[in-house]
C-alpha positions, 0 to 999 in steps of 0.5 A: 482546526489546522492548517498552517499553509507553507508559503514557497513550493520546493522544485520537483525533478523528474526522474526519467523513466526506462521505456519498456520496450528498450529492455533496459531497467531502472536502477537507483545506484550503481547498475554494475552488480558487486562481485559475487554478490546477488542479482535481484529483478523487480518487475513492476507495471509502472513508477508514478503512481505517488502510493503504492508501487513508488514505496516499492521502487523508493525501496529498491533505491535505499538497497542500492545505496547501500554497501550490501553486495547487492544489486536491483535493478527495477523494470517497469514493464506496463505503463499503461496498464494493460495486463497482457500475458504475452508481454508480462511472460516475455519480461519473466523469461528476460529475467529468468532464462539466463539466471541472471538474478538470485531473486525475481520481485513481482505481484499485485492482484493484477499480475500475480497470475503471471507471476505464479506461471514463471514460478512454475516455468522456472523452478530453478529461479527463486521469487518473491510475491511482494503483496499477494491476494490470492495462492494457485489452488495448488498451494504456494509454489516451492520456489516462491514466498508471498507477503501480504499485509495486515490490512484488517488490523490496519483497517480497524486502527485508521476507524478508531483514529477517525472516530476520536477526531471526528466532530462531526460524528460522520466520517468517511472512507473511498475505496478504489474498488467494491471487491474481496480484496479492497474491503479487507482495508474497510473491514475493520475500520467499518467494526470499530466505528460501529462498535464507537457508534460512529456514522460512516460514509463508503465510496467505490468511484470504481477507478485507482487514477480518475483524480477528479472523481476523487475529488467530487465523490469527497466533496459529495461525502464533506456535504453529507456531514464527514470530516476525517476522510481515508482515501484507499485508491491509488493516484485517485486518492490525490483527488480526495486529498485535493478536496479535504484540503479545500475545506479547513474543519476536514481531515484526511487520511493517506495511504500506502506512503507517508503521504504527508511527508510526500507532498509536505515540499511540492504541495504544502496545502494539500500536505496540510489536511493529511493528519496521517497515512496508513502503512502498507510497508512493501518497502520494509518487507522488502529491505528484509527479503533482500537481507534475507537473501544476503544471509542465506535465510531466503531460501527457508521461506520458499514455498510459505507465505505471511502475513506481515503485521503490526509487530513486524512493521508491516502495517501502521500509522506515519507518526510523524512530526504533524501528527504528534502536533496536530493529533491531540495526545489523549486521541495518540494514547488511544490509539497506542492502546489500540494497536497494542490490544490489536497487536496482542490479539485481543480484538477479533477483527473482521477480515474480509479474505478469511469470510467463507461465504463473502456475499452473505457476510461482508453487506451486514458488516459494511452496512452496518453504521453506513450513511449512504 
């Protein structure tokens, strides 16, 4: 069915990581501000993760490569994960005391809590939520816009794509985590394939990072009979990729990144089984924040928050040169014709954030054409 496994791996160089406790940020350019230009401060757990918050520090890089006037500069304040609120309000109140930065970047679900204090803390500071799951029952602070991403829409697109290169009749998804949050990936991809009568297989390995659980849960999905495979699970997801890339009549599908251009020069075998990635574009979002923020626009979006979808490029899939060669163009014209009537807001996809009763609405939905 594919792949063509390129015969010479390109060398990797690492990139030094700042050490949290030294104070000192991580920049992708020039670390001396431009002269009366902007300040931004991203605050992130950690890089390395190969998905979601590289896309972010990739992006905070291309701003400082350009000859915009401003200057980021990237902390990684919690490499190992721990979700302390002492240590997190400590690197807000490094950022924020001194109003050093125009703009203060942070959030995920795990460290948004953290983030909305700061914002009450510093009411003078203007924030930014890059991917927000939850608002303080308050509302959103007047000093903070939030993004957040079209994972429904996204979610029911990757469906329709499996269900037209699927063989087998059976594909299959593994999500990091069985919550609110994750299942609004699934959500739509779950409507669709029961809709084309597609049988799916649903995986919750309950960790982002335990690589060789990616793997062996996959596996136990290829044996069931799948053939396209979405991985939904962070650096766990590199053991998912891992094992479609052992079997040649299996497909997977990345997330997040761009994941076939990701290892296309560091691991071409497993670039190969990578048909395409699904797009949570923080990156974009981003770049747009900042130029925001060098019009004087920024501060019209305080107190709001969107979602980015489709039509902003906020979500999609990575049309690149493997997937117009080895996706058949009568599936690519499906799937063009999907994201146009998704777009156009002509299907109703299930979104998960929006149920008002979670428990009783969400198993119907996710059981519905499920095979395990």
């Amino acid at each position: 069915m594919k792949k063509l496994f390129a015969s010479v791996l390109a060398l990797m160089t690492a990139a030094t990581m700042a050490a949290c406790d030294s104070g000192e940020p991580t920049t992708g350019g020039d670390e001396t501000p431009a002269e009366d230009g902007y300040k931004v401060a991203v605050l992130i757990p950690h890089k390395g993760d190969q998905s979601y918050f590289d896309t972010l520090a990739a992006a905070c890089d291309e701003v400082n490569a350009e000859d915009n006037g401003i200057t980021v500069e990237l902390y990684e304040c919690d490499p190992e994960g721990a979700a302390e609120e002492s240590n997190w309000m400590n690197w807000f109140d490094n950022v924020c005391e001194d109003g050093e930065y125009d703009l203060v970047v942070s959030g995920n679900n795990t460290y948004e809590g953290f983030l909305y204090k700061a914002a009450e803390k510093y009411p003078d500071q203007m924030f930014y939520n890059f991917d927000y799951s939850a608002l303080p029952e308050t509302g959103v602070p007047a000093n903070l816009y939030a993004a957040n991403w079209a994972l429904d829409d996204l979610g029911y697109v990757v469906g329709a794509l499996s269900a037209a290169m699927t063989k087998t009749g059976t594909v299959g998804v593994v999500v990091g985590m069985d919550n609110q949050a994750m299942n609004q990936f699934i959500g739509g991809y779950c409507q669709v394939l029961t809709e084309k009568g597609v049988k799916y297989s649903v995986a919750y390995p309950g960790s982002f990072t335990d690589t060789a659980l990616g793997k062996e849960t996959t596996e136990t999905m290829i044996n069931k009979g799948a053939d396209v495979i979405w991985q939904v699970a962070g650096g766990l997801g590199n053991g998912v990729i891992e094992a479609c890339a052992g079997h040649d009549d299996v497909w997977c599908i990345g997330v997040d990144q761009d994941q076939y251009l990701q290892f296309k020069d560091s691991n071409p075998e497993w670039a190969n089984t990578i048909l395409t990635s699904a797009l949570k574009n923080t990156g974009v979002a981003f770049k747009a924040v900042c130029g925001m923020l060098a019009d004087g626009t920024l501060k019209d979006k305080m107190g709001t928050a969107e979602a980015w979808g489709i039509a902003m490029n906020g979500v999609g899939l990575a049309e690149n040169d493997f997937y117009l060669e080895h996706c058949p163009e009568d599936v690519r014209a499906e799937v063009a014709e999907t994201l146009a009537k998704v777009t156009a807001g002509e299907v109703e996809v299930v979104d998960t954030l929006e149920m008002t009763d979670y428990d009783n609405e969400w198993p119907p939905i996710l059981n519905a054409n499920r095979v395990d």
